[in-house]
C-alpha positions in Angstrom: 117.9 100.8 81.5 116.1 98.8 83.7 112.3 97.4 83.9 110.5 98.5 87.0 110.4 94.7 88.0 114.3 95.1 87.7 114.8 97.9 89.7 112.7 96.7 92.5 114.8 93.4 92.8 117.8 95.1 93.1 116.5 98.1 95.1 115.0 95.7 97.6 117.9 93.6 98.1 120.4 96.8 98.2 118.4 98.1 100.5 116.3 95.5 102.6 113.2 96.6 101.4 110.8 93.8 102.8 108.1 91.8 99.9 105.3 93.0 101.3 106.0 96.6 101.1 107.3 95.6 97.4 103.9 94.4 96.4 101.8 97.0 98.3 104.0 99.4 95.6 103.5 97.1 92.9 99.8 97.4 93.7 99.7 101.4 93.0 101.7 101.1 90.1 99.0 98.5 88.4 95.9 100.9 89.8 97.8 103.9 88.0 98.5 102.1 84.8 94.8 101.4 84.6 94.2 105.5 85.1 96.8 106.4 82.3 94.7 104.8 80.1 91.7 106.2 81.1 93.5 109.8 81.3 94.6 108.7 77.7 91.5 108.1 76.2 89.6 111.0 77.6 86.8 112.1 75.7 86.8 108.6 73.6 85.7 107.1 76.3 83.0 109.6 78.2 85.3 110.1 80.9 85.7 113.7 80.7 83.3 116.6 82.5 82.1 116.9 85.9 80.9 113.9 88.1 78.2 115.7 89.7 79.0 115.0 93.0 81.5 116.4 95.9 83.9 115.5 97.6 84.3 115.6 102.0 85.8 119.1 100.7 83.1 120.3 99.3 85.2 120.4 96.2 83.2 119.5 92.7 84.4 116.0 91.3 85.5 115.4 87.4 84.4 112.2 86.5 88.2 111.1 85.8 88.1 111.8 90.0 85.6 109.3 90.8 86.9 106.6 88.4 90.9 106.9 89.3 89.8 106.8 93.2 87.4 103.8 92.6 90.3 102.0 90.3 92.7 102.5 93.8 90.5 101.3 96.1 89.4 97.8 94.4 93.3 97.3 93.7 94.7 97.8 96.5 92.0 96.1 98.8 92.7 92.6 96.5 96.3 92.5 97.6 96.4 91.1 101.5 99.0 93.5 102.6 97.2 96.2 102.6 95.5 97.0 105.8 93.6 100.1 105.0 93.3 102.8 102.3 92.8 106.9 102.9 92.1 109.1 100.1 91.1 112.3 99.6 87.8 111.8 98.0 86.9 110.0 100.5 84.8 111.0 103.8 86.6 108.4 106.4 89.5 105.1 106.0 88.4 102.4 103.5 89.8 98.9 105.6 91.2 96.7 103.5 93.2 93.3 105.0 92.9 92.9 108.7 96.1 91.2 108.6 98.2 93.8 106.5 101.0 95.4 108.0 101.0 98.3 105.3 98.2 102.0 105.4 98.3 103.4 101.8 97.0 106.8 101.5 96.6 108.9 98.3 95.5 112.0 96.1 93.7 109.9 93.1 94.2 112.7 90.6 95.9 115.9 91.7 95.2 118.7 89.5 91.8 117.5 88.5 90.7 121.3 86.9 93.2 120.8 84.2 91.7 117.4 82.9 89.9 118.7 80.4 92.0 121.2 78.6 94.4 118.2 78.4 97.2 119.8 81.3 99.3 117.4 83.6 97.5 115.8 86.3 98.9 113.1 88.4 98.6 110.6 91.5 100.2 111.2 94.2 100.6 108.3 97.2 101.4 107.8 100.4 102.4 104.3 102.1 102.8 103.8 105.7 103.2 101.0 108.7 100.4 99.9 110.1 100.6 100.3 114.0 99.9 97.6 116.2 96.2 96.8 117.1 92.5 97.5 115.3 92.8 100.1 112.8 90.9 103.3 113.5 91.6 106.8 112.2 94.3 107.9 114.2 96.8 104.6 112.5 97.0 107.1 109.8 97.7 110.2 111.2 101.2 109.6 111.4 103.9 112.2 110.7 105.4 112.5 107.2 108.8 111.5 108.8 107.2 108.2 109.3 106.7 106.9 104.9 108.0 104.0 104.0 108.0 105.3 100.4 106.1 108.0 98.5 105.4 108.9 95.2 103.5 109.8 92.2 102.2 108.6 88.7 102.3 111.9 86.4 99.8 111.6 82.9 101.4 114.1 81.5 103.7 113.9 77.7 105.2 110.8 78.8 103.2 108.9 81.8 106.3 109.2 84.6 106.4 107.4 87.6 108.9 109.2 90.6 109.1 106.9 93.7 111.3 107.1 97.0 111.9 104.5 99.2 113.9 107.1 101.4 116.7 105.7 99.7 116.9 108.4 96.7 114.3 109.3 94.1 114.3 107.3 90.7 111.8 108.1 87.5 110.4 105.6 84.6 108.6 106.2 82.0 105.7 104.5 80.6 106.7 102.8 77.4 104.6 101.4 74.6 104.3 97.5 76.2 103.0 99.1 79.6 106.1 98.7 81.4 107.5 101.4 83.2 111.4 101.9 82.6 113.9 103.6 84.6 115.3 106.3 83.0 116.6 109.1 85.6 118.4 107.4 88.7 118.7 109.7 92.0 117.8 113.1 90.7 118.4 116.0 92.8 117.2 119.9 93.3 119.7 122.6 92.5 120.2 124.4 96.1 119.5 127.9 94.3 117.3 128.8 91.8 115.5 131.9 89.9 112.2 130.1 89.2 109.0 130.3 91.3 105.6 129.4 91.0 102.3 130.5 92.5 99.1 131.8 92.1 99.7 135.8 92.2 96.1 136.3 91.9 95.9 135.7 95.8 98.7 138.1 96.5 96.0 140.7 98.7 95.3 137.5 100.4 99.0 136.5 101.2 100.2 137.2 105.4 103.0 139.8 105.6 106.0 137.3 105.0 105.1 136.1 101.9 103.8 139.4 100.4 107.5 140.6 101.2 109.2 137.5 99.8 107.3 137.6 96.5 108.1 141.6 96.1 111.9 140.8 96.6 111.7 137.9 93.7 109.8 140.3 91.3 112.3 143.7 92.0 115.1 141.1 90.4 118.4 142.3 89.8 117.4 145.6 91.3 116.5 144.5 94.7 117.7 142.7 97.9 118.0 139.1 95.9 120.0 141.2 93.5 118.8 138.5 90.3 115.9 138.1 88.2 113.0 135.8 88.7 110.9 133.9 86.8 107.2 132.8 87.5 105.5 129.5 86.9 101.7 128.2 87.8 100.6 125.5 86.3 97.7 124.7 89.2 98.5 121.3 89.2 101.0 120.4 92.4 101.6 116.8 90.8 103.7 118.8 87.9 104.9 121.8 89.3 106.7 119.6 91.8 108.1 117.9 88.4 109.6 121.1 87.2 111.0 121.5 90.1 112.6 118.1 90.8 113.8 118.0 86.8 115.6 121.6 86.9 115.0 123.2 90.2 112.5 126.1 91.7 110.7 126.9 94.5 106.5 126.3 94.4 104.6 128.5 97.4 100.3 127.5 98.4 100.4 129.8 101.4 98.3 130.3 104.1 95.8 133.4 103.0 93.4 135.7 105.0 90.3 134.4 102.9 89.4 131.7 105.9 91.4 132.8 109.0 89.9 129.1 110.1 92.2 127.0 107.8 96.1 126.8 108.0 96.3 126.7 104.2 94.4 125.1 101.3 96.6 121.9 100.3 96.5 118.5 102.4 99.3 117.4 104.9 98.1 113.3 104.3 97.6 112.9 100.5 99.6 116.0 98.8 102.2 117.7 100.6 103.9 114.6 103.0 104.2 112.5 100.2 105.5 115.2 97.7 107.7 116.4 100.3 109.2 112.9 100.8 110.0 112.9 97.5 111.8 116.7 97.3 113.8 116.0 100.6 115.2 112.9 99.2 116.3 114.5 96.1 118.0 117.3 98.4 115.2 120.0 98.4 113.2 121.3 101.5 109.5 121.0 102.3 108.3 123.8 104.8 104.9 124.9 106.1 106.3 128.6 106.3 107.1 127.6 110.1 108.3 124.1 111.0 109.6 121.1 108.6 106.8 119.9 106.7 107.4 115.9 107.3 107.8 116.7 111.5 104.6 118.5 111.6 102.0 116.1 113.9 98.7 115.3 111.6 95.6 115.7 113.8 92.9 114.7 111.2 92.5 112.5 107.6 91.7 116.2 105.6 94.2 118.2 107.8 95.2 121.5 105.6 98.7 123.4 105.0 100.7 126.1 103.8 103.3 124.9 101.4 106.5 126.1 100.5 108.9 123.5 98.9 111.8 123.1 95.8 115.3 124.5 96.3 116.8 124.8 99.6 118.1 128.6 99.4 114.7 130.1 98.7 113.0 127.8 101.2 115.4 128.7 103.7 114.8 132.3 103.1 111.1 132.0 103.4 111.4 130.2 106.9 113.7 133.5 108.1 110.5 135.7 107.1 108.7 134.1 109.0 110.6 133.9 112.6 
C-alpha cells in the first residue's frame, strides 16, 4: 500500500500531473487533516452546536462550519499557487496569490446537520485553472467538464480521502501517524443496481417524472422494473455518494414545486461538479434530470441543481422520464 506522498509521485509522473497542481492538492489534504481532528474531538473541544450565524444561503451555521471553512481558507491562501478560493459559506471569491495559476473551490463540511449526532460529514473540493487575466467572479464559473481534480475528505468510521485527477478515482484512509494510505485503487460503480436514496418526505413536492420513477422502484418485482428496491437517506451527500461509489446505487435531490424560483436545492460549484467528477470517473453518471451534470454552463458562485447520480442504468432511465 502506498503513502499519499507515494501515490502522488508516481500518479504525477504516470500521468503528467504538473507540481503546482500537486501542491495546491497537498494543500487541501493538510486543511482537512486539521478538520478530522476537530470533527474527532467534538464536544471535547467546544466545537459542537450552532455558530449563530448564516450563511449567503440563509442556511444556519454549526460551529464545526465556521471553523473547517476558516482552517481552508488560511491554508490554502499560504501556498502561492493558489490564485483564489470559493466556498460555499462564503458571500463572494476569497483571492489568494495573484500569480497562481490554480481556483480551488469547496463545500467545507457537507452534511453539517448530522454533526452532532455523530453521522458522516465530509469536504467536498473543487480545483480548477485559473484563466488568463485579473480574477473576478466569472474565472470560476467554469463548467464541471473543466476540473483538474476533485474530491472529498469523508470524517466518517475511518477518515477516507477519494480524489480524481480524471485519471481514475483512488481512496486512503487516515491511519494512526496522520498519513493517509491508499487502500482502494480505481473503484468503479456497478452499471445496475436495486438501491436508492432520497428524501421521500418531499415526494408531493417531486415534478411528474420523478413521482413516476420513485412509484416504479417501490412496486418492485411487481412492476415495470420487475425487481425490488431498497431505500437509503442518510442527508449527508458527502456519504451517500460513498455508498454509492463502494457498492453501487443511485442518490436523487430533485427539483421540487416548494420554490418554482430555484432549479433545485444542491450547488452546481461546491457539491454536485465535484461529486460528479468523481462518480463519472469511476463509471457512474451525474445528471440534472435534463442535461449532463459536468456540461451544464455555471452562471453564478451559489448556482442551484437537481441531482440525480450513481449507477448508469437508473440514471439513464431517469433522463428518458424526463424527455
Amino acid at each position: 500500500m502506498k503513502t499519499f506522498s507515494q501515490y502522488l509521485m508516481v500518479h504525477s509522473q504516470e500521468n503528467h500531473i504538473p507540481k503546482e497542481l500537486i501542491s495546491t492538492v497537498e494543500s487541501i489534504i493538510i486543511a482537512c487533516k486539521q478538520i478530522s481532528r476537530n470533527v474527532r474531538l467534538g464536544a471535547l473541544s467546544g466545537v459542537l452546536g450552532e455558530a449563530g450565524t448564516g450563511n449567503i444561503q440563509g442556511e444556519a451555521q454549526k460551529k464545526l462550519d465556521v471553523i473547517a471553512n476558516q482552517i481552508l481558507i488560511d491554508t490554502l491562501r499560504t501556498n502561492p499557487n493558489v490564485a483564489g478560493l470559493a466556498s460555499e459559506e462564503e458571500d463572494n471569491f476569497v483571492a489568494a496569490n495573484e500569480q497562481g495559476g490554480y481556483l480551488v473551490l469547496f463545500d467545507p463540511l457537507d452534511g453539517s446537520s448530522n454533526i452532532d449526532v455523530n453521522i458522516s460529514i465530509g469536504t467536498i473540493f473543487s480545483v480548477l485553472l485559473k484563466p488568463s487575466g485579473s480574477l473576478k467572479t466569472e474565472s470560476f464559473l467554469q463548467k464541471g467538464s473543466e476540473q483538474v481534480a476533485a474530491g472529498y475528505v469523508l470524517y466518517g468510521v475511518q477518515t477516507l480521502l477519494v480524489l480524481t485527477f480524471k485519471h481514475g478515482v483512488h481512496v486512503f484512509t487516515l491511519n494512526e501517524q496522520g498519513e493517509f494510505i491508499e487502500t482502494k485503487s480505481l473503484p468503479q460503480i456497478p452499471e445496475q443496481t436495486a438501491e436508492f436514496a432520497i428524501n421521500a418526505s418531499n415526494q408531493r413536492h417531486w415534478e411528474q417524472p420523478i413521482q413516476k420513477y420513485i412509484n416504479e422502484l417501490l412496486a418492485g418485482e411487481d412492476g415495470v422494473r420487475e425487481k425490488n428496491y431498497n431505500m437509503r437517506w442518510v442527508a449527508s451527500m458527502v456519504a451517500e455518494v460513498h455508498r454509492i461509489l463502494m457498492r453501487g446505487g443511485v442518490f436523487l435531490y430533485p427539483k421540487d414545486n416548494r420554490d418554482p424560483s430555484k432549479a433545485g436545492k444542491l450547488r452546481l460549484m461546491y457539491e454536485a461538479n465535484p461529486l460528479g467528477l468523481v462518480v463519472e470517473q469511476a463509471g457512474g453518471k451525474i445528471t440534472n434530470s435534463r442535461e449532463n451534470m459536468l456540461e451544464i454552463q455555471p452562471t453564478g458562485l451559489h448556482q442551484r441543481v437537481a441531482v440525480v447520480l450513481g449507477s448508469a442504468e437508473e440514471v439513464g432511465h431517469v433522463r428518458e422520464l424526463h424527455i
